[in-house]
C-alpha positions as CSV (number, residue, x, y, z in Angstrom):
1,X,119.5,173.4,107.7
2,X,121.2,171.5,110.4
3,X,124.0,173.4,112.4
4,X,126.3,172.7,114.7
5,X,127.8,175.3,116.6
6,X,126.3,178.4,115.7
7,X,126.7,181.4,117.9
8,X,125.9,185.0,117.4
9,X,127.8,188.1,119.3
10,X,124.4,189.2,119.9
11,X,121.5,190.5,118.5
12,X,122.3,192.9,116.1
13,X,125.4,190.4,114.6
14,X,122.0,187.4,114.5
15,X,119.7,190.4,112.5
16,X,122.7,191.0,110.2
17,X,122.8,187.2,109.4
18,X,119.3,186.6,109.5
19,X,118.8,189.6,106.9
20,X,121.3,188.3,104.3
21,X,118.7,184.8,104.2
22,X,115.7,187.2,103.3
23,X,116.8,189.4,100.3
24,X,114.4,187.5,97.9
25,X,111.4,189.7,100.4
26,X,113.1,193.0,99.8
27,X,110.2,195.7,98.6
28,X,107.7,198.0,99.1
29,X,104.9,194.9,99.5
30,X,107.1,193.7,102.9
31,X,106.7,194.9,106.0
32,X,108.4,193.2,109.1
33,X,107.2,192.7,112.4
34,X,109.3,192.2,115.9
35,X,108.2,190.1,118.8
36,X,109.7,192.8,121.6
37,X,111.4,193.1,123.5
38,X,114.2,190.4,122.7
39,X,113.5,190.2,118.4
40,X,113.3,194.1,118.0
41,X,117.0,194.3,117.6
42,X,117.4,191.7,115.5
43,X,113.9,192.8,113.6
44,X,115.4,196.1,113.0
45,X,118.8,194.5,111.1
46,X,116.1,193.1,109.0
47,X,114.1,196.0,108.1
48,X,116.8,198.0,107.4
49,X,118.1,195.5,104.8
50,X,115.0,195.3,103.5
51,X,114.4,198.7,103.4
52,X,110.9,197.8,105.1
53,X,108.9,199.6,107.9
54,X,109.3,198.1,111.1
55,X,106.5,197.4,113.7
56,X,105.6,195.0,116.9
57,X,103.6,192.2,117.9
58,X,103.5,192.1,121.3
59,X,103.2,188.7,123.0
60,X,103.8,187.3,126.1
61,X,105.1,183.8,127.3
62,X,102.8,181.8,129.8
63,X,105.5,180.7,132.0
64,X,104.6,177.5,133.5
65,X,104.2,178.7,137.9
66,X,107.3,177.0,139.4
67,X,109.6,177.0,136.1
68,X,108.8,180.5,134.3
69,X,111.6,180.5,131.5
70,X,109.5,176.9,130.2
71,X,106.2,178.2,128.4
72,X,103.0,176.7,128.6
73,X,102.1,179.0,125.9
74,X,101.3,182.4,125.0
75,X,98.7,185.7,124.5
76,X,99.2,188.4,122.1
77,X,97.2,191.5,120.9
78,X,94.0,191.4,119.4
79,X,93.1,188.2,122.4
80,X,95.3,185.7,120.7
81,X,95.7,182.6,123.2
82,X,98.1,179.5,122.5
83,X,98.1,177.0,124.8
84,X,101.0,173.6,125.2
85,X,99.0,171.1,126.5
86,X,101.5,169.3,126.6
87,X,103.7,171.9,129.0
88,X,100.7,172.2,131.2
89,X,100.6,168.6,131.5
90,X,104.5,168.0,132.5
91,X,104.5,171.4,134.9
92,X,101.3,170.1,136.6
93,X,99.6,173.4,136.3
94,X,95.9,173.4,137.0
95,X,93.4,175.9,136.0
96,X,93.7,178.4,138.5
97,X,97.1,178.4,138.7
98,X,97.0,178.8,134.6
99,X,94.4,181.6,134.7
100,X,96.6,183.5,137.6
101,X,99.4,183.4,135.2
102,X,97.5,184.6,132.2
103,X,95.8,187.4,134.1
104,X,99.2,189.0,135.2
105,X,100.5,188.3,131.3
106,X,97.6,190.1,130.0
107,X,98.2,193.3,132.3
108,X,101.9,193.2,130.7
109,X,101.1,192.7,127.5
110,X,98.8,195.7,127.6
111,X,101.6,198.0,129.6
112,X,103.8,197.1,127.3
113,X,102.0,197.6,124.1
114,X,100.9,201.3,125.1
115,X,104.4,201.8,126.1
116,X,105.9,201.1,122.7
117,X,102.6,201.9,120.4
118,X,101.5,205.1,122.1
119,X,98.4,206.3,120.4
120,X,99.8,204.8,116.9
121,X,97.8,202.4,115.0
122,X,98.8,199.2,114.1
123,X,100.4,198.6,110.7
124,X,98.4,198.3,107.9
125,X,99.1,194.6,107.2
126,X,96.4,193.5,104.4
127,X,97.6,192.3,101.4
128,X,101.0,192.4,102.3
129,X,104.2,190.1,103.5
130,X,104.9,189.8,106.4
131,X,108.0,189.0,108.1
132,X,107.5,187.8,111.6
133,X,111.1,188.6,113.2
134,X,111.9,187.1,117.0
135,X,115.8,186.2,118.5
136,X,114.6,182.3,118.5
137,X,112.1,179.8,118.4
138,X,112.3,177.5,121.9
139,X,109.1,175.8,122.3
140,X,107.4,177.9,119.1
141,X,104.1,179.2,121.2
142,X,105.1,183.1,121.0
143,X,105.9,182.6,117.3
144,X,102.6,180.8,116.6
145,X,101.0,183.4,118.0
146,X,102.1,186.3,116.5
147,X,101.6,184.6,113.2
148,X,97.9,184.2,113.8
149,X,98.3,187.7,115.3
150,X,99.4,189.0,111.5
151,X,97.4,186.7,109.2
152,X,94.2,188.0,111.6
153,X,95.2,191.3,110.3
154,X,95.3,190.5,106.7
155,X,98.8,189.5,106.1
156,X,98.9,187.8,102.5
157,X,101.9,186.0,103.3
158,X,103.4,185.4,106.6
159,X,107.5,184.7,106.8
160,X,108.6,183.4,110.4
161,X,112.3,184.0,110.4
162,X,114.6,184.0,113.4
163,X,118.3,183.2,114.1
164,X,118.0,179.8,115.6
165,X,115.6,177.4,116.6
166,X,115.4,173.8,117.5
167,X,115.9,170.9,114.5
168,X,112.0,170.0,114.6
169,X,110.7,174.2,114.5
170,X,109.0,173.4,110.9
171,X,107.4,170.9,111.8
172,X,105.7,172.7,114.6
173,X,105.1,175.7,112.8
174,X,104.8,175.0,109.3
175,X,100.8,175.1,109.8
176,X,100.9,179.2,110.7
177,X,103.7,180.4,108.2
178,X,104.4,180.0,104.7
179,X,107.8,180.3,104.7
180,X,110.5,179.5,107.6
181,X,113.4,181.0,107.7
182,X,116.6,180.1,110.5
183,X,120.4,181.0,110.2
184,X,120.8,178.1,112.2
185,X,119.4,174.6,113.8
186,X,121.6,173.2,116.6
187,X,121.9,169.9,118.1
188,X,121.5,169.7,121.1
189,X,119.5,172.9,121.8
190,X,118.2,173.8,125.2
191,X,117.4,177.4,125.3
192,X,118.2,180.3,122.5
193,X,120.6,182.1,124.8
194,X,123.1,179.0,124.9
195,X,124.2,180.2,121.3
196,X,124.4,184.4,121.7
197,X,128.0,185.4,123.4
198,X,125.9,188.3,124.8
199,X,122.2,187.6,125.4
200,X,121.5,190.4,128.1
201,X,117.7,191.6,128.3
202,X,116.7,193.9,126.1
203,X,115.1,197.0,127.7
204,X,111.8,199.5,127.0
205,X,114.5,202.3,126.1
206,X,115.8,200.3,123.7
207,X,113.1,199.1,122.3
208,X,111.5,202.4,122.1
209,X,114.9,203.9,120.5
210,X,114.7,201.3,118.0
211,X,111.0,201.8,116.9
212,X,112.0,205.6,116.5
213,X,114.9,205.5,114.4
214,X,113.3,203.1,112.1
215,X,110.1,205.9,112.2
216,X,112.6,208.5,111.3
217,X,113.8,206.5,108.3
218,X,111.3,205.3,106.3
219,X,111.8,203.0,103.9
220,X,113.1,204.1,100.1
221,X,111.4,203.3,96.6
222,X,114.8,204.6,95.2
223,X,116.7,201.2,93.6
224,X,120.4,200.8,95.0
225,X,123.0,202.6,93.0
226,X,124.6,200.5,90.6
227,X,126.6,202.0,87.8
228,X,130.1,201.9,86.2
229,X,132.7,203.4,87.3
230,X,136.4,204.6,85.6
231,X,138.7,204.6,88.6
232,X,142.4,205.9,88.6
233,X,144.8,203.3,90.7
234,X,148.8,203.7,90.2
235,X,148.7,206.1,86.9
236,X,146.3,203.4,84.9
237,X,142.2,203.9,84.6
238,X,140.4,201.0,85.7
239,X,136.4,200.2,85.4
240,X,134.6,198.8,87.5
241,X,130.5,198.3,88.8
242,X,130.0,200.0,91.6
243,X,126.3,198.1,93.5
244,X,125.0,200.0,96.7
245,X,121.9,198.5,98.3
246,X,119.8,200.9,100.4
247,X,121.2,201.5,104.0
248,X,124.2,199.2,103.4
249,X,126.2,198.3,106.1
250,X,129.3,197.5,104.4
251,X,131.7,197.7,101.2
252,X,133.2,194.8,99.8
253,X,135.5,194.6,96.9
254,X,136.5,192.1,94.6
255,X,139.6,191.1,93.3
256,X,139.7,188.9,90.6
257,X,142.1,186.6,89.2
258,X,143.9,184.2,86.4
259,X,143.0,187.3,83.8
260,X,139.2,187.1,85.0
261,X,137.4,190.3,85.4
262,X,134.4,192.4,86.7
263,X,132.2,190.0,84.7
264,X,133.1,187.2,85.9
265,X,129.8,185.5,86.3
266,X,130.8,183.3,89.8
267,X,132.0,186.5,91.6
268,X,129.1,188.9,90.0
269,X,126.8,185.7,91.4
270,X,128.7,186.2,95.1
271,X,128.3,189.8,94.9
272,X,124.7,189.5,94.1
273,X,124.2,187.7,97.1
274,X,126.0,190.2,99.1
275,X,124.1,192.7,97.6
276,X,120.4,191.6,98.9
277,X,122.7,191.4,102.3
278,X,123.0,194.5,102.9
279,X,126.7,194.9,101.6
280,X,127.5,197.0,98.7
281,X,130.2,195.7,96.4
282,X,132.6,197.4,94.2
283,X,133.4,194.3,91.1
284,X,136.5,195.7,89.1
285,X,139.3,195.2,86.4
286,X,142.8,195.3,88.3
287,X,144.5,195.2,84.4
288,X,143.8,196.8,81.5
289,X,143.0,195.3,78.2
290,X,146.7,196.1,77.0
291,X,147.9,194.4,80.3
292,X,145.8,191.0,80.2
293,X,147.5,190.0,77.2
294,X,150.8,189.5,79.3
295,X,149.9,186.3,81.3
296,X,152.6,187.9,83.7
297,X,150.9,190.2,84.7
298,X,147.9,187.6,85.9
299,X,150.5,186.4,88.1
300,X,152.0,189.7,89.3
301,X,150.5,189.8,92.6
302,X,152.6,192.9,93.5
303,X,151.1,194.6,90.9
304,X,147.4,193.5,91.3
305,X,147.8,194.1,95.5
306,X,149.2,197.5,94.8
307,X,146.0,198.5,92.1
308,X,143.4,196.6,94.7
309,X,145.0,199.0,97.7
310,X,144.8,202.3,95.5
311,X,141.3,201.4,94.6
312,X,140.0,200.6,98.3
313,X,141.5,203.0,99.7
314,X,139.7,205.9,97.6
315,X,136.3,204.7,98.7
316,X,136.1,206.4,101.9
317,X,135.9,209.9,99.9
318,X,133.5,208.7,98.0
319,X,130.0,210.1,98.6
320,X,128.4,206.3,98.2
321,X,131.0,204.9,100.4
322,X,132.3,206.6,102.8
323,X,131.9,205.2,106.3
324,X,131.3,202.1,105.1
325,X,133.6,199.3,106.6
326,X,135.5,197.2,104.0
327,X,135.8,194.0,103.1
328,X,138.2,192.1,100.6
329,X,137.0,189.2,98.7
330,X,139.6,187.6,96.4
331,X,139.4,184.8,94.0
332,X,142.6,182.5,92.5
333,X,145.8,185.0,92.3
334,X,143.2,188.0,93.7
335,X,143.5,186.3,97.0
336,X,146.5,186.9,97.6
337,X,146.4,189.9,96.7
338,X,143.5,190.7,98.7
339,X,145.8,189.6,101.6
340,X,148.8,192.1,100.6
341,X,145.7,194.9,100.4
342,X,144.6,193.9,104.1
343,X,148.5,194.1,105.0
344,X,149.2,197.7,103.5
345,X,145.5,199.0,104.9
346,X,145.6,197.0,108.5
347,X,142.4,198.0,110.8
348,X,140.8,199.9,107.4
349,X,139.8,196.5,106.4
350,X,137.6,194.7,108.1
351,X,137.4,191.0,106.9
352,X,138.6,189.0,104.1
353,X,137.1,186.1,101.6
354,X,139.6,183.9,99.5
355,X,137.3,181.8,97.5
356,X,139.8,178.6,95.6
357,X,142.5,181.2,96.2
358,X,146.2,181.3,96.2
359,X,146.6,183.2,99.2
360,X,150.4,181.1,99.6
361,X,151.3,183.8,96.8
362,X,150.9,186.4,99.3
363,X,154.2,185.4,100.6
364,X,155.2,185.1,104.8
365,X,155.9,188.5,105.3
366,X,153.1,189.7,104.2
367,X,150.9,186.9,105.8
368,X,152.2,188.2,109.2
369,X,151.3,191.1,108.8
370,X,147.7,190.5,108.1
371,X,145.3,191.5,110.9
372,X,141.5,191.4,109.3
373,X,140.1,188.1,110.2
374,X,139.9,185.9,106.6
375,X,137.9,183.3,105.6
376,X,139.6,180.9,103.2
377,X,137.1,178.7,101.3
378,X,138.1,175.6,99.0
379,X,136.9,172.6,97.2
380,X,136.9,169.4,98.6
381,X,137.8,168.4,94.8
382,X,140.6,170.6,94.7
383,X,143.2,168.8,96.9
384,X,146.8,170.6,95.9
385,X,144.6,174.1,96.8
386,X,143.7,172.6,100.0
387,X,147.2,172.0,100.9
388,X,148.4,175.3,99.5
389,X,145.6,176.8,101.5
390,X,146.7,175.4,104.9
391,X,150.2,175.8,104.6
392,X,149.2,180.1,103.8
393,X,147.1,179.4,106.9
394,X,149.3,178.4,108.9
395,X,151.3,182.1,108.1
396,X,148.3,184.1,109.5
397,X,148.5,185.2,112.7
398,X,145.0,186.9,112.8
399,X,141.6,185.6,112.9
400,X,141.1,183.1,110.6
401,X,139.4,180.0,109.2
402,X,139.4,176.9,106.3
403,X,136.2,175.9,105.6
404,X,136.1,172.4,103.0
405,X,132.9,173.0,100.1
406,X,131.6,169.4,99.7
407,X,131.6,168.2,96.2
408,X,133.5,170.9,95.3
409,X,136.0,171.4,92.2
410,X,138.5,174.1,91.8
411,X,135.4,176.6,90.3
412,X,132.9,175.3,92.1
413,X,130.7,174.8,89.3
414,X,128.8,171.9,90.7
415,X,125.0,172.2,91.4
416,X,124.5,174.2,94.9
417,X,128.6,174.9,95.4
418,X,128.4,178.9,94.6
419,X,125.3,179.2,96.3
420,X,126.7,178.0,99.7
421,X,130.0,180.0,99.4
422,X,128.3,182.8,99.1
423,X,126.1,182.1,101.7
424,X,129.7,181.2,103.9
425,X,131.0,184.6,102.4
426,X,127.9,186.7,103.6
427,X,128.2,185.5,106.7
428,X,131.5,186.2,107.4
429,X,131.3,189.6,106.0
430,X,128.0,190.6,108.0
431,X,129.6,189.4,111.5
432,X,133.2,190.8,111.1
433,X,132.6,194.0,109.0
434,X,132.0,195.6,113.0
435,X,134.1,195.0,115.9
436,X,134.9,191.3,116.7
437,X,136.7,190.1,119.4
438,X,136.0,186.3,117.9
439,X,139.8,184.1,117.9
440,X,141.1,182.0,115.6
441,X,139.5,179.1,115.0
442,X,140.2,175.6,113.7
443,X,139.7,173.8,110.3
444,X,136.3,173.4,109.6
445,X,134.4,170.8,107.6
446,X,131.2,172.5,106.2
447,X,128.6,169.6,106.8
């Protein structure tokens, strides 16, 4: 995938986005492993998506003798050594000067390894998957070692996944993983930090702190709770399918629209996605049978925004729930009534999703009063939506974005559309459902 302009708040926001590309490895055959000290953060986002145990690979960078940040290669554990001829070459390093700086690496690596390990074993790698976890690929040699570093330990299948790495990373590492995986592949790129708002060093304590809280919460066998539900809203019963992965990090609820439901199979295929994202998702009926037969009320986004408010506003008592941030994701006349939800709620929601919406139904008044930053996602097929989508745009006054679908119609039915808005929607639940300071930002044509 080629990206332009990808940025991260920082590590954790990168591990939340990296996490919701890796759901397909969620079990009890994965385990993932952090490059410290900068990927243990974003390794630990990971696990706990995964609900996977959480170790190190410790490796250090051979930084060339007058340039340090450019690496001529790298050592791990277990006497790995990686060497870029080609580095060596253009720093002009002989072999002294390359042996000096691999004996003062090897001293760190071992420091830091007791430091973080103790007197605990590896883990027990054979037979299983392993996801190799690190805050960006630059040159590749640290990731190519710690991949020989985990398939030397009997890793049946190794999974190199970071944030963001250069456009040519598979090609130089397709040959030590069997599966890459990368939020994002800018052009130009000259280091990983240019694309992290805050790419401060990670320390030992925070590394250490890390490792232990992961320790202290093992990964679960238990499935995610996923049941119906009955649920009271404005002196009606609604149902709905409640879905909570293990150690989600976030709620979001659907609102449907045009008389569609809690089955409809394009927002059930979004909420799956969200799902092996870490998000729970609460998919539910804002009529009743009786009530769908009036076409009316389809259209009644009072009605709908005043049932989707009642609804989201009883999860915080609920045992599942509570504490979780929120998220609104609304589809035709459910977008705007996602919208008058965020308006009544304010800072208790955290982000909102129109996908083909009518979010112009909303209405100005209550546009202005919308604070949650909102992603608004439409068809490049469906040109009156687009309009209507920018003109209701225009009325925000919060954090908010267009993004275009390529080759898109009105229900996005074409091959590969749904996939990529959920992918668009994950994204923007998993960095806004936490404080953001981000601003509003312009039109955007998804390439």
């Amino acid at each position: 995938m080629h990206v332009t302009g990808t940025h991260f708040t920082d590590r954790t926001d990168a591990g939340r986005r990296l996490a919701a590309r890796l759901g397909h490895l969620g079990g009890p055959g994965t385990v993932v492993v952090a490059l410290p000290r900068g990927g243990v953060p974003v390794a630990a986002e990971v696990a706990r998506a995964l609900g996977a145990p959480l170790d190190i690979c410790v490796i250090r960078k051979l930084g060339a003798p007058r340039q340090p940040e450019l690496g001529m290669g790298a050592i791990g554990e277990d006497g790995v050594r990686v060497l870029n001829q080609q580095v060596i070459r253009l720093a002009g390093a002989g072999e002294a000067e390359l042996a000096e700086v691999e004996r003062r690496e090897r001293a760190e690596l071992e420091r830091r390894a007791r430091r973080y390990r103790g007197d605990r074993p590896p883990a027990d790698l054979r037979g299983r998957t392993v996801v190799v976890v690190d805050d960006g690929v630059a040159t590749g040699s640290t990731a190519r070692a710690a991949c020989r570093i985990v398939r030397a330990r009997g890793a049946a299948r190794v999974v190199l996944a970071v944030p963001v790495a250069p456009v040519d990373w598979t090609e130089r590492l397709a040959d030590v993983a069997d599966e890459l995986v990368c939020v994002g592949t800018p052009s130009p790129f000259f280091a990983i930090g240019e694309f992290y708002r805050d790419f401060s060093q990670t320390g030992d304590e925070e590394v250490l702190r890390l490792l232990a809280e992961a320790r202290a919460a093992p990964a679960t066998a238990d499935g995610p709770v996923d049941r119906e539900l009955v649920l009271p809203a404005a002196g009606v019963r609604l149902t709905g399918r409640l879905t909570v992965p293990a150690g989600a990090r976030g709620i979001v609820v659907f609102a449907h629209g045009s008389g569609s439901g809690r089955r409809s199979p394009r927002n059930r295929h979004v909420a799956g996605h969200l799902n092996r994202s870490g998000l729970a998702t609460l998919l539910f009926d804002l009529l009743t049978e009786d009530e769908e037969a009036d076409r009316r009320n389809v259209f009644d986004v009072g009605l709908l925004g005043a049932r989707l408010t009642a609804v989201a506003g009883r999860l915080a008592a609920r045992p599942e729930t509570g504490g979780l941030p929120l998220g609104l994701f609304g589809a035709s006349t459910g977008a705007a009534a996602a919208l008058h939800t965020a308006a009544a709620l304010g800072p208790a929601v955290g982000a909102v999703v129109s996908r083909g919406g009518r979010p112009d139904l909303a209405g100005p008044v209550v546009l202005g009063r919308v604070s949650a930053p909102t992603l608004l996602l439409v068809g490049a097929l469906d040109g009156m939506v687009i309009d209507l989508n920018r003109r209701a745009r225009a009325g925000l006054h919060c954090e908010s974005e267009l993004t275009v679908v390529p080759r898109a119609g009105h229900l996005f039915e074409e091959p590969g559309t749904l996939d990529l808005v959920a992918e668009l929607a994950g994204d923007w639940f998993l960095r806004h459902l936490t404080a953001s300071d981000a601003a509003t930002g312009p039109v955007r044509q998804t390439p």
